[in-house]
Structure formats: structure tokens, C-alpha cells
VOGU-3710 file (C-alpha; in Angstrom, 3 decimals, decimal comma):
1> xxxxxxxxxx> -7,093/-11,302/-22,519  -7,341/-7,653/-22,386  -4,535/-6,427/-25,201  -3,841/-3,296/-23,839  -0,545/-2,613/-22,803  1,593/-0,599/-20,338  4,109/1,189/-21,808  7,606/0,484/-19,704  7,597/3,751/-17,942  3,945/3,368/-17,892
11> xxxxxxxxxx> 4,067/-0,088/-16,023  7,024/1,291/-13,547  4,679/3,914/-12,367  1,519/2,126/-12,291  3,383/-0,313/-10,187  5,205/2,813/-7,879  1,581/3,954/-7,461  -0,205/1,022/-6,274  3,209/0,467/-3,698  3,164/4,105/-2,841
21> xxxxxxxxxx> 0,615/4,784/-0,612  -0,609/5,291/3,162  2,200/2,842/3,591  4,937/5,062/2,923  3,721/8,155/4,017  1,611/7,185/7,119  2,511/3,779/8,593  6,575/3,702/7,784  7,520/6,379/10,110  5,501/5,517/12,991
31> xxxxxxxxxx> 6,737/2,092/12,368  10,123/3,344/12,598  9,435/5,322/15,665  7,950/2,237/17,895  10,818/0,129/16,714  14,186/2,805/17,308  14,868/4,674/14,604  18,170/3,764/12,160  18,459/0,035/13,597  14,822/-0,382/12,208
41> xxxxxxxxxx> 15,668/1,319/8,792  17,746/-1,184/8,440  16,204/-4,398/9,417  13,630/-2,973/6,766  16,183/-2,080/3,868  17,311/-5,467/4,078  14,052/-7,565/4,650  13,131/-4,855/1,941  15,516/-6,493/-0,616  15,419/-9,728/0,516
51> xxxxxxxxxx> 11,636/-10,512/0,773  9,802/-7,875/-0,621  11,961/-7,947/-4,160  11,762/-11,026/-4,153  8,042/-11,860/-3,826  7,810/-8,951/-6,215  9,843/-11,096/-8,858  7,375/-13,840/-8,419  4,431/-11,586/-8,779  5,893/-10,429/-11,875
61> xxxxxxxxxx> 7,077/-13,915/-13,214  3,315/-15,095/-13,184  1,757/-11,980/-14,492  4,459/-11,693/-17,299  3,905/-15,742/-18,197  0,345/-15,928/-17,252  -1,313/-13,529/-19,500  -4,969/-13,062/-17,809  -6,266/-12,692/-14,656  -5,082/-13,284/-11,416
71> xxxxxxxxxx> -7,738/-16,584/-10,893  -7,128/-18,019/-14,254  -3,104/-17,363/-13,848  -2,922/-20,118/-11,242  -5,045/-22,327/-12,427  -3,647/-22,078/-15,950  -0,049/-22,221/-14,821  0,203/-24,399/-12,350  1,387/-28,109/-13,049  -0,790/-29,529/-10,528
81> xxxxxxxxxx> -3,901/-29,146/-8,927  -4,757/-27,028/-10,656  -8,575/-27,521/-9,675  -7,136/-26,436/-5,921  -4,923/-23,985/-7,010  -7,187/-21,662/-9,024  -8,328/-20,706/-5,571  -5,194/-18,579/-4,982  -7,024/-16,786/-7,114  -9,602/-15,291/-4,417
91> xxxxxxxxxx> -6,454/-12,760/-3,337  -7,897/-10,511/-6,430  -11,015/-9,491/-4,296  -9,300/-8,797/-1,281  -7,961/-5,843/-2,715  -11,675/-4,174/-3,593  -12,797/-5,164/0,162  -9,548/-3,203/1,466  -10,257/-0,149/-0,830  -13,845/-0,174/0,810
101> xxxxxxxxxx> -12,605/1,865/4,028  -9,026/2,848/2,132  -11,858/5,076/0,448  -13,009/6,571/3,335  -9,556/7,092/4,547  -8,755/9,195/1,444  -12,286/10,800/1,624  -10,692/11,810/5,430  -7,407/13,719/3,194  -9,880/15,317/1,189
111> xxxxxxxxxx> -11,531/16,815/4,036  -8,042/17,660/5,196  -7,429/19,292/2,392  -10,320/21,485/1,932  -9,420/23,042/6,077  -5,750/23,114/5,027  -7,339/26,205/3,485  -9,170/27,754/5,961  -7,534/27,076/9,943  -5,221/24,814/11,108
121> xxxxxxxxxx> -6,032/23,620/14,488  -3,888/25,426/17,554  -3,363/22,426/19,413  -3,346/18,788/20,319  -6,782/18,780/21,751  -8,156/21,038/19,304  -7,325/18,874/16,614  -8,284/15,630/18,546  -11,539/17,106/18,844  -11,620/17,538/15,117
131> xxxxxxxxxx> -11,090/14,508/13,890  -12,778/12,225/16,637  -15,988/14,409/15,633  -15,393/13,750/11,976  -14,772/10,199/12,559  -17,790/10,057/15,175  -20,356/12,574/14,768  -19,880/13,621/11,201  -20,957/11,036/8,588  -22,427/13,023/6,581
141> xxxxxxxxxx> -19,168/14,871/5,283  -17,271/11,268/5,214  -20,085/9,988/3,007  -19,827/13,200/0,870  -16,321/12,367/0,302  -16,479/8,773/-0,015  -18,237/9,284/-2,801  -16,082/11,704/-4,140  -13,487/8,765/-4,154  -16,021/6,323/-5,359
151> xxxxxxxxxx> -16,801/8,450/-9,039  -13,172/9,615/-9,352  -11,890/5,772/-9,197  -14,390/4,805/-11,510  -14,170/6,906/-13,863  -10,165/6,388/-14,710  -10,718/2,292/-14,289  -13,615/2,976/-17,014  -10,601/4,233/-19,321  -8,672/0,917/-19,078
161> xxxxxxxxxx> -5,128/0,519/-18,654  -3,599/2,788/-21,199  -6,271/5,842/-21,057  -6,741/5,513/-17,182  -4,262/3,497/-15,780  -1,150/4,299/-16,989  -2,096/8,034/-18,052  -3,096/9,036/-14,501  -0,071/7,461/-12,767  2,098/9,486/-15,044
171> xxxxxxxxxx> 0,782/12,615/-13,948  -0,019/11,726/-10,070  3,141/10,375/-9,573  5,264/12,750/-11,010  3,148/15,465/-8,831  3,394/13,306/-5,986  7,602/13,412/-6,109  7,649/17,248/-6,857  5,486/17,800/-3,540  7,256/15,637/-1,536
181> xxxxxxxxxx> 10,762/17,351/-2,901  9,106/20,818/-1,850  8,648/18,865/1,854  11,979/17,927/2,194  14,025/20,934/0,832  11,813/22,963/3,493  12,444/20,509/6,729  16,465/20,474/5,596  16,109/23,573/6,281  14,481/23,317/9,581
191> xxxxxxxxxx> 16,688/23,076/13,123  15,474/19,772/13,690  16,700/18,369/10,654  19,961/17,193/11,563  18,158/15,172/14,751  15,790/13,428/12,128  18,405/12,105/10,469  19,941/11,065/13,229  17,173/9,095/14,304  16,896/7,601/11,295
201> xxxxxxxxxx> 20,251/6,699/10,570  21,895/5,989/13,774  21,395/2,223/14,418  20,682/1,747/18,251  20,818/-2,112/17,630  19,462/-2,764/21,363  16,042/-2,076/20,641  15,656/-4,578/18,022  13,876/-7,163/19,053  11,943/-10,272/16,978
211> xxxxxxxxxx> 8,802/-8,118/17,122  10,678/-5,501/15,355  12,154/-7,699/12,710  8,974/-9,406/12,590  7,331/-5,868/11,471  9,745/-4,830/9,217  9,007/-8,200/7,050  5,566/-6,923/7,668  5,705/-3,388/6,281  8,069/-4,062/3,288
221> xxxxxxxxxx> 5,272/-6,715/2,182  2,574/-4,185/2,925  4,424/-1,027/1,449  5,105/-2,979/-1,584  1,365/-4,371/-2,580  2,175/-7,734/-2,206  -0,050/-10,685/-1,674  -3,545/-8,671/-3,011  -3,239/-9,684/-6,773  -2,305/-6,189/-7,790
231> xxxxxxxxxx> 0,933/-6,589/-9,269  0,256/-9,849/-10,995  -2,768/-8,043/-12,761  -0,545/-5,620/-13,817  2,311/-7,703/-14,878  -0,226/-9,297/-17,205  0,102/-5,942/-19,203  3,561/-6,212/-19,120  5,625/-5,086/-22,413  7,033/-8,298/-23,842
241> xxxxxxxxxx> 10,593/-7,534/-23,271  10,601/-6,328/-19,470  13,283/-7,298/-17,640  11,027/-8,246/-14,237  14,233/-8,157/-11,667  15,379/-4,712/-12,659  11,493/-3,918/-12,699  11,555/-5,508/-9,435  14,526/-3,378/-7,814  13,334/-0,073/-9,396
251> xxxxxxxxxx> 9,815/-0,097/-7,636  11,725/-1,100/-4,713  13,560/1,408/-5,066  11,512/4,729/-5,600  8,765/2,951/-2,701  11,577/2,765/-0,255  12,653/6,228/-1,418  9,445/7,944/-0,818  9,065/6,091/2,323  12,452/7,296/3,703
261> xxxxxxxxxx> 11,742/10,694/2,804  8,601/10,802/3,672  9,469/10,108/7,280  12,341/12,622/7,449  10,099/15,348/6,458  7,728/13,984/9,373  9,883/13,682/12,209  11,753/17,128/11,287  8,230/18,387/11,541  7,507/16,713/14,671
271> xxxxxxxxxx> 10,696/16,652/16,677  11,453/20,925/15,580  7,564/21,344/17,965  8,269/18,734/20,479  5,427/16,613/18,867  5,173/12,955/19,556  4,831/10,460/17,152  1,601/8,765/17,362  -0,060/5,492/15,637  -2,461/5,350/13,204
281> xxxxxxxxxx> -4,652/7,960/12,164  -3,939/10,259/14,884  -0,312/10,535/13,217  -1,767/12,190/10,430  -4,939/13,926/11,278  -4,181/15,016/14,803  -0,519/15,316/15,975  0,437/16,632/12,222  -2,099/19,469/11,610  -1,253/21,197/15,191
291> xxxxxxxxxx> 2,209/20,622/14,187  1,719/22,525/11,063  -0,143/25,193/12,914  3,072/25,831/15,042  4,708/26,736/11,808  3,067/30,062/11,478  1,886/30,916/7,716  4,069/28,323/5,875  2,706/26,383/7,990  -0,964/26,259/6,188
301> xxxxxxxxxx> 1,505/25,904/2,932  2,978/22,592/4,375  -0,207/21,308/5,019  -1,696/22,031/2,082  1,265/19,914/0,450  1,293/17,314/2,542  -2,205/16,606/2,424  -2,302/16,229/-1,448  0,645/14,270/-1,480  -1,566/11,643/0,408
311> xxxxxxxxxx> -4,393/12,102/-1,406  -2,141/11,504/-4,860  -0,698/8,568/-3,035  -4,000/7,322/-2,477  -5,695/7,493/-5,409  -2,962/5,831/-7,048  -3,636/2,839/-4,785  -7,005/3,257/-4,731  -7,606/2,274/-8,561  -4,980/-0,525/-8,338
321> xxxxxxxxxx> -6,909/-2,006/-5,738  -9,821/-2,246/-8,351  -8,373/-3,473/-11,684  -7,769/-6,844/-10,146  -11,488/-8,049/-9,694  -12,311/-6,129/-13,033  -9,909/-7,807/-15,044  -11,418/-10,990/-13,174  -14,919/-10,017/-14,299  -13,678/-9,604/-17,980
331> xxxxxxxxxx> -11,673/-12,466/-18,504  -13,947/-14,964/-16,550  -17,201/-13,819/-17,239  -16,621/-12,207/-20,569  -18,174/-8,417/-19,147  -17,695/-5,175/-20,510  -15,202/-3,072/-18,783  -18,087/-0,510/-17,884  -20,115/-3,622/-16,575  -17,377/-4,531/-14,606
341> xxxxxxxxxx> -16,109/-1,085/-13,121  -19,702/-0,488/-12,578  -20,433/-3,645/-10,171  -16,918/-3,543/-8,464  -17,229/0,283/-7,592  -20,491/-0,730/-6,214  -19,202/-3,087/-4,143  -16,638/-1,078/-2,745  -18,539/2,094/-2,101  -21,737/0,190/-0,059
351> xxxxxxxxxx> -18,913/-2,016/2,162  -17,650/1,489/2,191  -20,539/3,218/3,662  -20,680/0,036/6,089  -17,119/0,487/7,547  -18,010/4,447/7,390  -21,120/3,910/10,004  -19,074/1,580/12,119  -17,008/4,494/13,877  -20,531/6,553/13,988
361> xxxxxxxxxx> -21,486/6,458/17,638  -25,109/6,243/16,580  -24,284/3,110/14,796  -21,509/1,525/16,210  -23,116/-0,552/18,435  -25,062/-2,417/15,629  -21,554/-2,406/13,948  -19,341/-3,614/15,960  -17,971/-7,472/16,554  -16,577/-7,596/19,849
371> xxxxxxxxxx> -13,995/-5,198/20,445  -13,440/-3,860/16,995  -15,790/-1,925/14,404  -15,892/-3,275/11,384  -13,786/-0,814/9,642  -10,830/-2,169/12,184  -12,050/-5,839/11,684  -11,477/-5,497/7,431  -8,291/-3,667/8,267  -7,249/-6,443/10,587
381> xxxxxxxxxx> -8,614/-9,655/8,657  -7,442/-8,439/5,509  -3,735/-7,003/6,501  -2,715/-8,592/9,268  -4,346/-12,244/7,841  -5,085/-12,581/4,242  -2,502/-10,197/2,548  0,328/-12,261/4,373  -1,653/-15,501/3,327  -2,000/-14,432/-0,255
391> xxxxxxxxxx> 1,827/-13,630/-0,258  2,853/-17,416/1,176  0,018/-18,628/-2,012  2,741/-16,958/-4,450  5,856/-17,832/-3,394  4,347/-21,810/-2,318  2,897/-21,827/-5,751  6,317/-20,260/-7,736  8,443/-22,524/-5,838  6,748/-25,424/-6,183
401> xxxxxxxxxx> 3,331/-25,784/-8,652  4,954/-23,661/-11,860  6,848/-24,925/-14,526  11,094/-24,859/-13,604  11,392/-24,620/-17,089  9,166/-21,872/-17,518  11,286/-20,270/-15,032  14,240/-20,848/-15,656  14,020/-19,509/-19,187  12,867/-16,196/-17,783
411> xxxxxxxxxx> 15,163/-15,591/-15,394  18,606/-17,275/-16,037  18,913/-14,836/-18,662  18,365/-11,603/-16,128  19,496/-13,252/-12,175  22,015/-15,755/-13,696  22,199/-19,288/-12,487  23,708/-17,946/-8,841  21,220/-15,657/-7,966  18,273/-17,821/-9,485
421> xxxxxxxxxx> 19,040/-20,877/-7,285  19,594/-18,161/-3,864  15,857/-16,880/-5,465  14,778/-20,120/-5,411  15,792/-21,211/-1,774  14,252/-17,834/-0,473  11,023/-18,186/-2,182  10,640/-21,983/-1,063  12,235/-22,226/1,879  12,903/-18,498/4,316
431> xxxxxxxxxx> 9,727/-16,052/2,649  6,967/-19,013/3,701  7,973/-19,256/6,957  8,978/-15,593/7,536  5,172/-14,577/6,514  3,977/-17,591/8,430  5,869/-15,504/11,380  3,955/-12,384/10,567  0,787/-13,672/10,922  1,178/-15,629/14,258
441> xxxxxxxx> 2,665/-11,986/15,503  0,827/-9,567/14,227  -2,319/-11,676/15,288  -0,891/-12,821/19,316  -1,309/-16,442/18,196  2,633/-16,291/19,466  4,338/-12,748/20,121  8,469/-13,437/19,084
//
């Protein structure tokens, strides 16, 4: 067992920065756009509390019992099967194949960055044409930056959870809520504040549909790292005494926060130029940066911002997606933590360079499976399949394979017996079959 521990602030921010991520920032508001607004806030506040704390609680319960890594956790905990069980286990290296082209995604913000400083695009086209020729033509850059990703992530997983972990959250995410408070005091200030809001938190109930519920359920689970082995890696570093419901709620909490604000501060942005908002990347790196433009010289200011609160965001991820197979690699196979970082950064930056290629048009063709590249087919395998799968594994296994005992002593004393046996029906009985719903959607096996 690795012996280092997070501090309690250390572990709530190490947490806040593996939830906070693209999630919040990029796919929340346009989420929120497709599905109307305030009505869809509010399907996800309380899908938000229902599900995603709730999962979250499990996460942490088998972390905070289990004491190793995410593989051995089930097989060690669970009271049967536990030959089948340890299995569950694989969710800790779906995380390193997601951060394969989640590294070229933040290698895209770097980029973004770097011509925050020099000239905003004038228009739609204009920066369409940018990006479809980075994404296209360029490689070359994209490779230059996915590397940049590559050393940077290695180098803080090299310093283990205390030194690396937990000392670069406190400073990213810290940065990363001062940026984002410099956002929104500037857009309250914008006309087209007031209408933002609005949007946000005017319920027009009509357009919620089953789809729409369906992906809210959907993006609290993403938003919140669920399902990937993250948080149960990290929960295994737990300080002894943690209370893992108010943990639970306070992550919650702050990701939901950032996620709100995040897409006020976009849809002021958008809305005040007449800007549509779009899915996807083209949110980001096209409507955005012509938006920005529009803004005159704060405008390059804004970007600037904006684009390093990603790139915090990221990064944050980014090395919580890699502790889970290192910790793996340690435990298991008994490897030095520079062995370890070494093969699984590896790992992620070739896949990396892989998915990179795939939306090259001189290699796409070689690249591509059907319809999709292969950067969408990870993407879509791996959230729209496995995460979901992984998340029904921990709430299957919680409800049914651990110790009630083992539960019960840990959280009578912090849910009481009420709340516990509400915790219980939801992780048994609605969460399997609400993810279960996710995955026929999202994939058209059967569209509610």
C-alpha cells in the first residue's frame, strides 16, 4: 500500500480537480443549451444529488475501506466471487486510454493559449478555418503539444501523491477559481447578463423530454469522474477520519459550482454577439474565440483567461486519469513509482499520437473504423459505454458483494439509519437501471 496520504483539504481538491474538467467548462453548457436552459439545470441539480453523490459515496466507501488499488479493492472486499469480481478492476485503465486524446485536447488549449496572445480570429469562418486546419493539416503543432502534456503529467505523478498530487491541485485549483471569478464579475457586467441567467434559471419544463433527463444522469456521472477508478484510487489515500458523505456533497458542490458558472460566463459571452451555441469542440475553439474577438481589446484578455482556466482544468484531470493504473502497477506488480509513471505515460502518449493522426486527412483513412476516427471511437467506447458500465460495477458491487457490516459501521454514524437505507435502495435498485438507461440512449440501442 502506498502510505502517503492526502491531507483533508488536499484530498477535497485532488478530488475537485479530477471532477473539474472539460466537463464543466465545455460540455455542461452546451448540454444545457440542446436540452432548454433552467428546466435542464434542474433535472441535473437533482440527478446531480441523487446519483452522482451517491455513486460518489460508494466510490469513497471502497477506497476509504479498501486500502490499495482499484483491482485488488474488489477482489479483496468483496464477499463473493471474488475471482469474478477482481475484474471490476479493469475500470483503472480506462482512465489512461481516455487521457490518450484528453491529451491532445489540452495540447489544442495550449495552442489556444499561445494565439490568445497574438490575434483573435474576426469571424466564424475565420476561426473554423483555424481550427479544422489545426485539427487536419497541422500535426505537427498537436504533436508538439501533446508532448508538452505528456512530460508535464509525468513529471508531477513522478512526485507521488503528497509532492505532486496534492501540491499541484492546491495551486491549480485555487488559480483555476480566481480566473473563473475574473470571468464572471466581467460578463455581470455585460448587457447580456441578465438574459443568461434567465436562460439558465427559468425552467421551460416543455422541453424536457426522457432524452434530456437521460443526459443529465449522463453528465452529472461524467462531470463528477465516476465509473473510471479515479476516485476510489484516491479515497485509498484518504485521512483516517474523513467523513466520505460531507466529502461527497462538497465535491459536488464546488463541480456543480464551477459548472454553473462556467456556463453563465459562456452564454453572456455568446448571447451579448448573437453567437450560437455549438457542440463539441467547435464550442470552444471556434464560436468562442470570434466571440472574444467581438469584444475589442478585453477581448484578447478574456481569452487569455479562459483558455488557462481550461488548460488548469485539464491538467488537473489529466494526472488523475493516470494515478489509477500506477497505483495498479505498484501494488500488483511491486514497481517503482518512476517504473510505473514511466510505462503508463508511454502508453498514453503513443495511443495519443494514434488518436492525434486519426483527424489528419493524410491519415485518416488508415485510421478510421467506419464512420468514426479513432479519436471519436475511444471517446465513444469509453464515455458513452465503459464509464457508465464501470459506474453500474460500483454501485452492483456496494449494494450487493461488500460486507453490510462493513458498511454500516461507516456510514450509520455520518447518513444515519434513514438516509443509509434510502442510500441503499438507490444504489441497488434506481442508479443500475438509470445508467443501464444511459447506455442504451446515448448508444441508439433504444432512444427514450
Amino acid at each position: 500500500m502506498n502510505k502517503a496520504r492526502f491531507s483533508r483539504l488536499g484530498f477535497i481538491l485532488a478530488a475537485v480537480g479530477s471532477a473539474v474538467g472539460l466537463g464543466n467548462i465545455w460540455k455542461f453548457p452546451y448540454v444545457t443549451g440542446e436540452f432548454g436552459g433552467g428546466a435542464f439545470v434542474i433535472v441535473y441539480l437533482i440527478t446531480a444529488l441523487f446519483i452522482g453523490v451517491f455513486v460518489l459515496i460508494a466510490e469513497l466507501l471502497i477506497g476509504k475501506v479498501g486500502q490499495s488499488d482499484a483491482v485488488s479493492m474488489f477482489e479483496n472486499l468483496a464477499t463473493k466471487h471474488k475471482k469474478i469480481w477482481k475484474f471490476a478492476g479493469f475500470m483503472a485503465i480506462v482512465p489512461l486510454i481516455i487521457l490518450s486524446y484528453y491529451s491532445v485536447v489540452i495540447g489544442w488549449i495550449f495552442h489556444y493559449i499561445v494565439l490568445s496572445f497574438d490575434k483573435l480570429p474576426t469571424t466564424v469562418k475565420e476561426s473554423t478555418d483555424n481550427f479544422m486546419n489545426l485539427l487536419t493539416s497541422d500535426y505537427q503543432t498537436q504533436l508538439f503539444y501533446h508532448t508538452m502534456v505528456f512530460v508535464l503529467v509525468t513529471l508531477i505523478i513522478l512526485r507521488g501523491i503528497k509532492d505532486g498530487i496534492e501540491k499541484i491541485n492546491k495551486v491549480l485549483m485555487p488559480l483555476l477559481g480566481i480566473i473563473l471569478g475574473i470571468l464572471f464579475i466581467y460578463s455581470i457586467n455585460v448587457d447580456a447578463f441578465g438574459e443568461a441567467v434567465y436562460f439558465m434559471f427559468n425552467p421551460d419544463f416543455s422541453k424536457i423530454t426522457s432524452s434530456a433527463i437521460i443526459a443529465a444522469i449522463g453528465q452529472a456521472f461524467y462531470t463528477l469522474s465516476l465509473g473510471m477508478g479515479i476516485i476510489i484510487t484516491y479515497a485509498a489515500s484518504l485521512p483516517k477520519q474523513t467523513n466520505i458523505a460531507k466529502s461527497a456533497i462538497t465535491i459536488s458542490i464546488i463541480d456543480t459550482i464551477v459548472a454553473i458558472v462556467a456556463g453563465l460566463v459562456i452564454f453572456t459571452l455568446l448571447f451579448d454577439k448573437g453567437a450560437e451555441s455549438t457542440k463539441g469542440a467547435g464550442l470552444v475553439f471556434i464560436s468562442l474565440p470570434s466571440v472574444f474577438y467581438e469584444f475589442g481589446g478585453a477581448g484578447q484578455f478574456l481569452a487569455l483567461m479562459f483558455f488557462i482556466a481550461i488548460a488548469f482544468a485539464g491538467i488537473t484531470s489529466a494526472i488523475s486519469m493516470m494515478e489509477p493504473t500506477v497505483l495498479y502497477l505498484i501494488e500488483r506488480f511491486n514497481m517503482t513509482r518512476m517504473k510505473a509513471a514511466i510505462i503508463c505515460s508511454l502508453f498514453f502518449y503513443i495511443l495519443g499520437i494514434i488518436t492525434l493522426l486519426s483527424n489528419v486527412t493524410e491519415f485518416a483513412p488508415a485510421l478510421q473504423v467506419g464512420e468514426k476516427s479513432f479519436f471519436d471511437w475511444v471517446d465513444f467506447v469509453c464515455f458513452t459505454i465503459i464509464v457508465p458500465i464501470g459506474g453500474i460495477l460500483v454501485v452492483v458491487f456496494v449494494g450487493y458483494y461488500m460486507d453490510k457490516e462493513i458498511i454500516k459501521k461507516e456510514l450509520t454514524p455520518i447518513l444515519g439509519t434513514t438516509l443509509l437505507k434510502l442510500w441503499f435502495f438507490m444504489v441497488r435498485y434506481v442508479i443500475p437501471i438509470a445508467l443501464v438507461a444511459v447506455i442504451l440512449n446515448e448508444t441508439g440501442i433504444f432512444k427514450f
